[in-house]
N, C-alpha and C positions, 0 to 999 in steps of 0.2 A: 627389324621387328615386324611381326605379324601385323597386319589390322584387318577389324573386325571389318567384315564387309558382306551384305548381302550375297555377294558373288559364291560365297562356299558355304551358303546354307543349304540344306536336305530340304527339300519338300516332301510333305506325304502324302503318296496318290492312292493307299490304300489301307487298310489295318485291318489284322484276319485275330478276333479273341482266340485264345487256347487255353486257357484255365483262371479261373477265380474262385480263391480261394478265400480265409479271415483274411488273413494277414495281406496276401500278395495277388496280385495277378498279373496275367504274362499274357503279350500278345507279339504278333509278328508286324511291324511295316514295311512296305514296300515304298521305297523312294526311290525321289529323282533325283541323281546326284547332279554338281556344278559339269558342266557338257553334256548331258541327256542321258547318259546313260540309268539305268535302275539297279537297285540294289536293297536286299532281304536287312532289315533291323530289330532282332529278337529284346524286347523291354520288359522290365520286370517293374510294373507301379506298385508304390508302397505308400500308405498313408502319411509318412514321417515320424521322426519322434523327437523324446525329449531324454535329458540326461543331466545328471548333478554331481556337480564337484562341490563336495561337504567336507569340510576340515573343520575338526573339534579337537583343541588342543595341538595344532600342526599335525593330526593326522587326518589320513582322508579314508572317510566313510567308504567302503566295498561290498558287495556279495560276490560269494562263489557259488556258482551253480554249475551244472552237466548242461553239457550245449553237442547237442546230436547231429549239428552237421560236420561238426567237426571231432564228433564220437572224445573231447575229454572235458576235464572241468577247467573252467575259467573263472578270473577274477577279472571285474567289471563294476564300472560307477553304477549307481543306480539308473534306469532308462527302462522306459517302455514306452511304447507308437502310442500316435495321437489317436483317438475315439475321432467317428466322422464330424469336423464343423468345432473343435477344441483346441482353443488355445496351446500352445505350445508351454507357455509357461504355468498354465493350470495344468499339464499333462506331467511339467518337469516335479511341479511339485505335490501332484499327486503320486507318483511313483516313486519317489524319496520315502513320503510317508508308508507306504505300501511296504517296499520292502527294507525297510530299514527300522520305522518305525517313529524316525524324527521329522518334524516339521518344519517347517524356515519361516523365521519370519522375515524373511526379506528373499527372493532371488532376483538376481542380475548377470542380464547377456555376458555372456565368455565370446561366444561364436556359433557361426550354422554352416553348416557343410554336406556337399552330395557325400555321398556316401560310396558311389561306385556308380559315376556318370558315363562310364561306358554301356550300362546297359540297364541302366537301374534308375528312378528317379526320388528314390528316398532322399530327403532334406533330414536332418538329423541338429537339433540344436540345445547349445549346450549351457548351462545355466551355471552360477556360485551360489552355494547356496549361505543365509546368514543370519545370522540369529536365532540358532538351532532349540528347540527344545525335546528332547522325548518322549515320548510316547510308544502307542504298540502298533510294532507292525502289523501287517495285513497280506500278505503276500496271495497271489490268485491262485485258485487251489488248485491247478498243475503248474504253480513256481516250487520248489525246494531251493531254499536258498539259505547259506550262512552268513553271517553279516560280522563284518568286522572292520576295524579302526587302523588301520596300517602306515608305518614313518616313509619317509619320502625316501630313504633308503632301502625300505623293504619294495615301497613301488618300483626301483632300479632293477632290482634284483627278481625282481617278477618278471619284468619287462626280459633281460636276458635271457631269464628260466623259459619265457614262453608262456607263463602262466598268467599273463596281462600281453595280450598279442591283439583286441580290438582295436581298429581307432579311434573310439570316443575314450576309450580309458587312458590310451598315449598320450592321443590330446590333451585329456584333463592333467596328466601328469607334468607334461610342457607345460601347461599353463601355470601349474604349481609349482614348480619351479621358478618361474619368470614373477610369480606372485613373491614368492618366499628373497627373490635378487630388488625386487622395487615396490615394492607392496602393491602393485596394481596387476591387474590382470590384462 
C-alpha cells in the first residue's frame, strides 16, 4: 500500500495566469518534483458546485438541456457553481428551485467529490433533497431546460443510451439505488 508522505509532493516554484474567465480559469505551474527535477502543471480552478438528488414519488427530479462542449443534449440532476463566499447547500438549493421549480424542505449531504483532479480543482457536492414542495421555476436566462420526473429504470436506460453520461447524475443514480436496497443514502 501506498503511504501518504511528504516525499512525493509537487512544490510550486512558480504560476504563470492564462485566462480568467465567469466560470473558470486556467493557469500554468511550474514544479518541483520528488528528486529536483521540474515539470509544467496546466490547472483549471472552478469555484465548485452544488447538485440534488430529488425523488417525488420514487422518481427523480432531471432537466435536459444542450451542453456545447459536448455539442448534444443531456439529462442531468439539477446543479449549478457556487456564487463567490456561498454555501454549498444554499447553492444546492437554490438551483433545485431555479431549475425545476421545487423547494426542499430539508437537504442532506449524499457526498463531495473533485470532479477531475488531474487538472481541475472543482469540488462538486451533492445533496437529497426532502420535503419537496412546488413552485415556479426560474431558470437563468441563457439555461433552456426541460424538466422532468424519471423511474429508476428509465435512469438505467439513459445511463446505457448515453443520455445521462455526467458524473454527478451517475452518482445520484448509485446513490439511489443504494437508497431504494436500505433506505439510507
Amino acid at each position: 500500500m501506498l503511504e501518504k508522505t511528504g516525499d512525493y509532493q509537487e512544490k510550486t516554484i512558480g504560476t504563470q495566469p492564462i485566462y480568467e474567465g465567469k466560470i473558470i480559469s486556467l493557469q500554468v505551474d511550474t514544479v518541483r518534483l520528488p528528486g529536483g527535477r521540474t515539470a509544467t502543471r496546466e490547472i483549471v480552478r472552478h469555484p465548485g458546485a452544488a447538485a440534488v438528488l430529488a425523488l417525488i414519488e420514487d422518481k427523480m427530479l432531471v432537466v435536459e438541456q444542450y451542453r456545447k462542449p459536448m455539442e448534444k443534449f443531456q439529462i442531468e440532476i439539477p446543479a449549478g457553481k457556487l456564487d463567490p463566499g456561498e454555501d454549498p447547500m444554499e447553492a444546492a438549493a437554490r438551483e433545485l428551485e431555479e431549475e425545476t421549480g421545487y423547494r426542499a424542505g430539508r437537504l442532506r449531504p449524499i457526498s463531495a467529490f473533485y470532479t477531475s483532479p488531474g487538472f481541475a480543482d472543482e469540488k462538486l457536492y451533492l445533496y437529497a433533497a426532502e420535503e419537496l414542495v412546488k413552485g415556479e421555476s426560474r431558470p437563468d436566462e441563457d439555461e433552456f431546460l426541460a424538466v422532468e420526473a424519471i423511474t429508476f429504470e428509465q435512469a438505467q436506460q439513459y445511463i446505457r443510451e448515453e443520455r445521462i453520461s455526467d458524473a454527478k447524475t451517475m452518482l445520484a443514480v448509485y446513490a439511489w439505488h443504494l437508497y431504494r436496497l436500505t433506505g439510507q443514502f
